[in-house]
N, C-alpha and C positions, 0 to 999 in steps of 0.2 A: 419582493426583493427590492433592495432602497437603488440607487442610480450610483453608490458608491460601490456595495458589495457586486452588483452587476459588473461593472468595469474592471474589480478586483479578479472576479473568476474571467472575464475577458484578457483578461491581460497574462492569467496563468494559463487558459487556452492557446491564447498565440504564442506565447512562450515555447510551449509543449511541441506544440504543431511547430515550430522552428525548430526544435532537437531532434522532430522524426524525419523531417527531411533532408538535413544534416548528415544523419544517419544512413538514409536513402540511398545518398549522394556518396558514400565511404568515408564519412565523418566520424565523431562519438560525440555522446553527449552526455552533458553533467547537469544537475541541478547547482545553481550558482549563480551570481549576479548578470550575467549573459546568458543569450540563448544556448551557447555552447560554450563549457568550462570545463578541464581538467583539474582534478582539484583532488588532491589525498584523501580528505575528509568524504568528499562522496563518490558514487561510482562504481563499477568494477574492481575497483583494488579491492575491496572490500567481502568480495565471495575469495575463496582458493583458486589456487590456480586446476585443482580438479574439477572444481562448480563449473566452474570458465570453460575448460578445455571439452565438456559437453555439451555443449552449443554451439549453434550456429553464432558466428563471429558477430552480426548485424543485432545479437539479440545481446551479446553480451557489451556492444557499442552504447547499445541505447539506455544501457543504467544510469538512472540519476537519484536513487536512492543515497542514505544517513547510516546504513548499516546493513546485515544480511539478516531479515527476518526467517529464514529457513533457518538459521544456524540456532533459535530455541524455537521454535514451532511443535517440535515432536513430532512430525507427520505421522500418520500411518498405516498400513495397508488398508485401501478400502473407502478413508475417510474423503469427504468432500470439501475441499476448502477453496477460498475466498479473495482475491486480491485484490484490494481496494486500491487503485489509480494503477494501472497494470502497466501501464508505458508499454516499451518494445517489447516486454511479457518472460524479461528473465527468470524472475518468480514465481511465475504461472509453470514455465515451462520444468525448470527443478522440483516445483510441486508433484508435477503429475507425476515423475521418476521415481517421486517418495509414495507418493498414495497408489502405484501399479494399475496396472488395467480394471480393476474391480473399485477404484477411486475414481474422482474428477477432481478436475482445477478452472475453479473459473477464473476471470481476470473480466474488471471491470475498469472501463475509461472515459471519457469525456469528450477525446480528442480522435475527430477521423484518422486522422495522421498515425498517430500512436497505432491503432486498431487495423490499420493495413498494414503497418509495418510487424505487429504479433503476429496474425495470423497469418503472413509471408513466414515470419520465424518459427512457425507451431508447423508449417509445411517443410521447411526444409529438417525439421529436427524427428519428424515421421513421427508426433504426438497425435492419438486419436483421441486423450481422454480429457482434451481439456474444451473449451467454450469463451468465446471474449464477448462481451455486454458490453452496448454504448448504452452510457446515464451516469449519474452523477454519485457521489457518494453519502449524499445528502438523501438522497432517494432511488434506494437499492432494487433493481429491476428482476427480483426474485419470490419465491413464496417465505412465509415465516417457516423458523423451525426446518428449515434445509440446509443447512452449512454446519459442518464441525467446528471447523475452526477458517477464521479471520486471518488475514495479514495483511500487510502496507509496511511500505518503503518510503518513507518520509514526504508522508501525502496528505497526512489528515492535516497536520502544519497547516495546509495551503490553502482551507475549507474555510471559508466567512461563518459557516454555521456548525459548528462543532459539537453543540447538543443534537443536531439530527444525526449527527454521523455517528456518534455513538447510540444516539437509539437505534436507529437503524442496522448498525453493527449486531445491537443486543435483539434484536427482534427477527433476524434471519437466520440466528445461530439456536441451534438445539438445545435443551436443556443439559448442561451439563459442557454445551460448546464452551471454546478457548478463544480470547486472541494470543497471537504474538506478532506486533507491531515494531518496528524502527520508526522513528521520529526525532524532529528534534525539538529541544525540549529547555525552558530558561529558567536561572535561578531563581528561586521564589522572590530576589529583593530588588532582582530586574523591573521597574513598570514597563508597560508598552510600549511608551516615548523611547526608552531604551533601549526596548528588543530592537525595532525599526531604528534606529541607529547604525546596528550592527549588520542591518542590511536588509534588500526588500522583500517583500508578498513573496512575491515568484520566486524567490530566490532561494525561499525557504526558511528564513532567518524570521523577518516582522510580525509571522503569523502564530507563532512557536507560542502554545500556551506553559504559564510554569508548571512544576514539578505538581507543587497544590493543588493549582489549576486543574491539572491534567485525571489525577488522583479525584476531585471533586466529580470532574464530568461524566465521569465513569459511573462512580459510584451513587449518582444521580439516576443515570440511565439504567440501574439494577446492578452493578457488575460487582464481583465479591475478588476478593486475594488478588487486590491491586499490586502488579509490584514494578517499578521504574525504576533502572540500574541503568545508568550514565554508563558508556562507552568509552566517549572521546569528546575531546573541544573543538567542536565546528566554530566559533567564536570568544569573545570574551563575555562568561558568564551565562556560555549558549552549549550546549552537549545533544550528540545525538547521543540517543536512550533506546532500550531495549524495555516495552513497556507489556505485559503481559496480565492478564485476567481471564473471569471465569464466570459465565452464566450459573448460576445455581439451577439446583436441580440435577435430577438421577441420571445419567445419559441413557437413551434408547437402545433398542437393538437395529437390527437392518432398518433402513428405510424401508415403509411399505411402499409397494408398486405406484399407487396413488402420488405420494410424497415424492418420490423418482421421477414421476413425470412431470410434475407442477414442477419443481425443480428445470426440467428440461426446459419448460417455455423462455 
């Protein structure tokens, strides 16, 4: 890792770790040019006010996602799905409600802070079926071929490496696994100079690969029935997107026992 991308995920760590204690403290937090921002475009506003009102209040604080990836996800009875940069574990915790007792939801994070503050929120909300992973999304702390389906809340944005994270996406998801992702996401005749214009790393904004871009990485890493559908204007020439794909390949039936427990580690 170079001493620039090091500092880059440094500085999205303390970031993070600043909105969970924020939160801690009876703050909210947003993804946005501060550690803590209220902001239309990210956040809470962003689920219903029913998503919202099943939660413990400290988990619906701590949103700093681009959009609701539950809202195309499809969950569904049973399935095991995935959340890439889990923060206070809104996500997670709406997952397990959809995939019922005979599902999981994991939630994966980076940040101590974030990972005490979920699994305070996975207790007060009486979820047995979910699990929170510290590592990185670059390097997914699971077996292959164990996850349904993927999701993230405007995370991968924020990854110096974004060919691992989609491989890494594609290589823990089943045949036949899905993502549905929120990100945000820039006009293909945006350059980089550009994007970073409209605002920084952490902030969600500088790291936003384009539409093309995004389309390419994917489809690099295996993924088929790409599709990116713009939401809303986080910036000029900037959109969070609704970005969703598909592993090829037949899906399984149950996970066997085996597969169940490698999963568990």
């Amino acid at each position: 890792m170079s001493d620039n991308t090091a500092d880059l995920r440094e500085t999205v760590r303390e970031r993070y770790a600043a909105a969970a204690l924020q939160v801690a403290g009876g703050g909210t937090a947003c993804c946005g040019p501060q550690a803590i921002e209220v902001d239309e475009n990210f956040g809470s506003t962003l689920y219903t006010a029913h998503e919202r009102d099943e939660l413990p209040a400290e988990a619906v604080a701590a949103s700093l996602g681009c959009g609701n990836p539950l809202a195309v996800a499809d969950l569904r009875e049973g399935e095991r799905v995935l959340d890439l940069g889990s923060g206070g574990g809104i996500d997670v915790l709406l997952s397990a409600r959809r995939v019922g007792p005979t599902g999981k939801a994991y939630g994966l994070d980076m940040t101590d802070g974030m990972l005490a503050l979920a699994l305070a929120n996975a207790k007060k909300a009486g979820a047995t079926n979910v699990e929170f992973l510290k590592g990185t999304i670059e390097a997914i702390p699971l077996p292959a071929g164990t996850i349904d389906v993927v999701i993230s809340n405007c995370v991968v944005n924020l990854s110096t490496d974004k060919p691992a994270v989609f491989a890494e996406t594609f290589r823990v998801l089943v045949p036949g696994g899905r993502i549905g992702i929120s990100d945000v996401v820039a006009e293909d005749a945006l350059s980089p100079a550009e994007r970073a214009e409209r605002g920084d790393y952490a902030g969600c904004i500088a790291g936003a690969l384009s539409f093309a871009e995004y389309r390419e990485g994917l489809e690099a890493a295996g993924f088929t029935d790409v599709e990116i559908v713009p939401t809303h204007e986080v910036a000029d020439g900037m959109h969070s997107a609704i970005v969703r794909a598909v592993k090829p390949g037949a899906r399984p039936g149950p996970p066997s026992a085996a597969a169940a427990a490698g999963a568990e580690r």
